[in-house]
N, C-alpha and C positions, 0 to 999 in steps of 0.2 A: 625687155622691160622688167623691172623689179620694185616693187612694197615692200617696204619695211612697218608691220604693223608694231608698236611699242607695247607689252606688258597686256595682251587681250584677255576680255573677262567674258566668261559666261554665267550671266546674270538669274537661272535660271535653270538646272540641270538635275535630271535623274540620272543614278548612276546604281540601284538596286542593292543588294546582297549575294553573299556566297562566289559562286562560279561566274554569274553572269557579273557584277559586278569587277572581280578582274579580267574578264573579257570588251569591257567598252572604256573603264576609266582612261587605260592607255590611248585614247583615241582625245578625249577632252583632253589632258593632261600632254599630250604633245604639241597641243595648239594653245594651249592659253595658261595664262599668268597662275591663273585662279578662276572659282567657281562657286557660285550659290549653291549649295548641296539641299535635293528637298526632302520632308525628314518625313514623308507617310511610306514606310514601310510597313510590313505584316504587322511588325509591333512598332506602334509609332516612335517617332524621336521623343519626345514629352520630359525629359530632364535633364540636368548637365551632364549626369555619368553615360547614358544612353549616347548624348551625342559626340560624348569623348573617345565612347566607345567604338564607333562610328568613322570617327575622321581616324582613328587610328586604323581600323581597318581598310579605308578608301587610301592612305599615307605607305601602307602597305604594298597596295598592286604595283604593278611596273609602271617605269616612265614619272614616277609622281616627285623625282630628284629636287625641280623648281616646279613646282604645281604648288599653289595654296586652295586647301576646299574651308569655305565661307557654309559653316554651321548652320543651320537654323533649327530653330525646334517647333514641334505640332501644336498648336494654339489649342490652349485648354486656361481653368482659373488656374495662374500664378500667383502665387504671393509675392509682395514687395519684397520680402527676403529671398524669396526664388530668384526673383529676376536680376537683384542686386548681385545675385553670385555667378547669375551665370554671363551679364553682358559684356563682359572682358572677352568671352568666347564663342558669343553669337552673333552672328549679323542681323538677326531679327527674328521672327517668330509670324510662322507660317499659315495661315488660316484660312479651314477648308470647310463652304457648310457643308454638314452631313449628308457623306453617300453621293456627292455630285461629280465625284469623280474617282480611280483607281483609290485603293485603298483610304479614301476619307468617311469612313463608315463611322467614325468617333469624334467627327468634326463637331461646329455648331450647328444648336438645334434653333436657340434662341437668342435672338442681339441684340437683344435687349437686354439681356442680364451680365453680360461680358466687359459693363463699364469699368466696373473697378481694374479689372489687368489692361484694359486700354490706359486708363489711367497713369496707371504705374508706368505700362510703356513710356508714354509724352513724358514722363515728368524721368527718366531714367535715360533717354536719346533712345531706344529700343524699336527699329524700322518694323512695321506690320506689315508683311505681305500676303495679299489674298485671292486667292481665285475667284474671281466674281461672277459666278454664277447663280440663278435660280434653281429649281426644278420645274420650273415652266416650260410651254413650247421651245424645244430645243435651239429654232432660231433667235430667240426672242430674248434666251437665260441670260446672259451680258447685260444687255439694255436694260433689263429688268433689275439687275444687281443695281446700277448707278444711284435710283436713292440710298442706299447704304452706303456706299462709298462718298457719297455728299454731306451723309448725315456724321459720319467719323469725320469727315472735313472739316466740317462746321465744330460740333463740338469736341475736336482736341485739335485747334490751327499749330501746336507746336509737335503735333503726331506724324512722323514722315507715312506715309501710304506707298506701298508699291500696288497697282494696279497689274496682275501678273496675266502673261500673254494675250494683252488683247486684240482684239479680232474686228473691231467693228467703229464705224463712224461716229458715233454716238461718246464711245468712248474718249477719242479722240477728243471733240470738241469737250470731254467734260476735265484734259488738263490744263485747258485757257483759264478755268473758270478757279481753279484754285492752287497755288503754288506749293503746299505739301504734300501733293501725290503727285507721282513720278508712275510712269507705263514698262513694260518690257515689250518688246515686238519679238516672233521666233524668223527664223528665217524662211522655214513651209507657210506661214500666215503673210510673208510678204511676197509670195509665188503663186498659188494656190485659192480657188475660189471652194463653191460645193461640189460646182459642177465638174470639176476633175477626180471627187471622191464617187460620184454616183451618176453622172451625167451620162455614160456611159457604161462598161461594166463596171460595177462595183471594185474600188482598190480600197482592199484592206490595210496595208499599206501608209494611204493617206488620210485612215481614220483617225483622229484623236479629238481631245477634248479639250478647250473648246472647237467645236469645228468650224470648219473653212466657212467662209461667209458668202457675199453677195460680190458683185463686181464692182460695186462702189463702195464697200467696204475693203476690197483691195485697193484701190485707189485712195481712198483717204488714209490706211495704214502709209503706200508707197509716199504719198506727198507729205506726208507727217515728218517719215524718215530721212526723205530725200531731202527735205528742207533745213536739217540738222536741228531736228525738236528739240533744246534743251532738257526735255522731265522724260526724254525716253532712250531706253537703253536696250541695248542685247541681252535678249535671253533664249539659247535652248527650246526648252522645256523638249530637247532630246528624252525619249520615255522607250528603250527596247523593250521588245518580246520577243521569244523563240517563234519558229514557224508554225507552229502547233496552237497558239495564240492568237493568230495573225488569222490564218486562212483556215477557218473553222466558224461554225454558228457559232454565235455571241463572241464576234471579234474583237479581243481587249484595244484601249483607244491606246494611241501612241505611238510616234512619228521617230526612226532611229535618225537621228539627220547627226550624230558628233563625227563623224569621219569625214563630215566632204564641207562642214562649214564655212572656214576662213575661204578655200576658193570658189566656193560658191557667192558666196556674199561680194567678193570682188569681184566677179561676174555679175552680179546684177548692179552695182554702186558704178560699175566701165559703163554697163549698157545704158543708166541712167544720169551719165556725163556729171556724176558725185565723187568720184573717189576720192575726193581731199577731205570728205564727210566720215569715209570709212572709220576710220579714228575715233573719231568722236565714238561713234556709237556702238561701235569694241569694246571702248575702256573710259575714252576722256569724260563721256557723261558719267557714266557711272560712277566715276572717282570722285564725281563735285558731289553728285548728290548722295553718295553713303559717306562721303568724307574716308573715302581709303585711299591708303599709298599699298600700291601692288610690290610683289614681288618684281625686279625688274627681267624683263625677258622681251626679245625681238624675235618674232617672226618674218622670215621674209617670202616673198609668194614673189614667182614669176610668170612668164608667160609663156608658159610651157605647156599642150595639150596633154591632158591626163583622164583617163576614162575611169568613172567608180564604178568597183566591182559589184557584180549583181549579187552578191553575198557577204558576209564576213563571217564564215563557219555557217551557224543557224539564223543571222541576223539579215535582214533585209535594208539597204541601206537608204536613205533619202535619195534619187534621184538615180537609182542603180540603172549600171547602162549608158548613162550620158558621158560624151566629152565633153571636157569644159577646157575653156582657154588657159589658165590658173593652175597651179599647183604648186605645192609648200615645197621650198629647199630643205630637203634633208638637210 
């Protein structure tokens, strides 16, 4: 048996600098159309030239022949002129409060004073995408972020919102409540509870941020997805680190999962009697709601056992060591 997935998007994707970066792009860029590129690096993305700088470099690595990387930039004040020149070349603007996660040390401090460049967004079509976290009880940072994500709802209704990887029930029920924010769901957040990061030994591995939740919060992610959510799409939020990173005190957060995606994901979409859903939440949502035409490209996956490598050089990969039923046709 064989899938044909049409033109897949990853809504959501680190892909680094330097070395590591042409070490994983090839791995997204074999499987999908295009990509959200996220822009907190060392030194953030925060202008046009930075992030032209950027996709030329990621346009660069191997395999990127039909690969599109979907810009964004670090949410900071822009001016109306700023953003007028850059939205031809970004798919949104990315905002991370301070310090809540890898490299968002220059994110927001206060959201209250950020109306004007919200503004400017709504009234330019300029999508905001944000990490919604607290600095609260680490279970709790998500659910805690939703009055903010209610309160940009409420006041700019022509503002698209992405709600980036969420993790939890709460979330879920808060995109019935309003039609301009859209979710990303990763593929580890639809597998993965806490109890697989710490329940036993400690997998560094399966740390990242936000983390794994409750077991009714996997289940309200999986019936969200499984039921074909119109406002939720595929994202990533693939984030490597070398092993030196990984399996060491102060383990950086971040889940390598872009080499085993597309047949992962048609593994779980088989086992949960959806695969005619798979589509959708690859590509078909996401194209209604940012309004893109992808590059055109088909994948096709068959069913064919295929085992991910417990490495890829120094990386560890999402799910290293399993057979899966799935594998991409060269």
């Amino acid at each position: 048996m064989r899938i044909i997935l049409h033109s897949p998007l990853d809504m959501h994707l680190h892909l680094r600098q330097g070395e590591m970066m042409q070490a994983v792009t090839p791995f997204s860029a074999g499987q999908f159309a295009g990509a959200v590129i996220m822009p907190n690096l060392v030194s953030p993305v925060d202008s046009l030239e930075k992030a032209a700088v950027y996709k030329k470099e990621i346009l660069q690595c191997g395999n990127t022949e039909n690969f599109r990387p979907y810009m964004t930039l670090f949410f900071k004040q822009y001016s109306r002129q700023e953003l007028i020149e850059a939205r031809d070349s970004i798919i949104g603007i990315k905002l991370y409060p301070a310090g809540i996660t890898t490299q968002s040390e220059k994110g927001v401090t206060d959201f209250s004073a950020i109306n004007s460049t919200l503004g400017y967004m709504e009234e330019l079509g300029i999508p905001l995408l944000i990490h919604g976290e607290t600095a609260g009880f680490v279970m709790d940072r998500e659910k805690e972020f939703l009055p903010i994500y209610r309160q940009f709802a409420e006041d700019f209704p022509n503002l698209h919102i992405i709600m980036e990887h969420i993790t939890t029930a709460d979330a879920v029920q808060l995109l019935d409540r309003y039609a301009n924010i859209s979710a990303t769901v990763t593929l580890h957040h639809l597998m993965i509870t806490l109890d697989d990061v710490i329940g036993g030994q400690l997998e560094p591995d399966l740390f990242c941020k936000p983390i794994a939740k409750t077991p009714k919060d996997l289940a309200a992610l999986q019936d969200a997805v499984f039921s074909g959510h119109p406002q939720i799409m595929f994202g990533s939020d693939s984030a490597p680190h070398p092993r030196h990173k990984k399996e060491c005190c102060g383990c950086a957060a971040g889940i390598f999962s872009a080499p085993v995606i597309l047949p992962l994901l048609a593994e779980l979409f088989e086992d949960a009697g959806k695969l005619n859903l798979l589509q959708g939440f690859i590509s078909d949502i996401a194209c209604t709601r940012y309004a893109l035409q992808p590059l055109e490209k088909n994948i096709t996956l068959e069913q064919k056992p295929w085992k991910i490598p417990e490495l890829y050089n120094d990386l560890k990969p999402f799910g290293a060591g399993r057979v899966l039923r799935w594998s991409q046709l060269q």
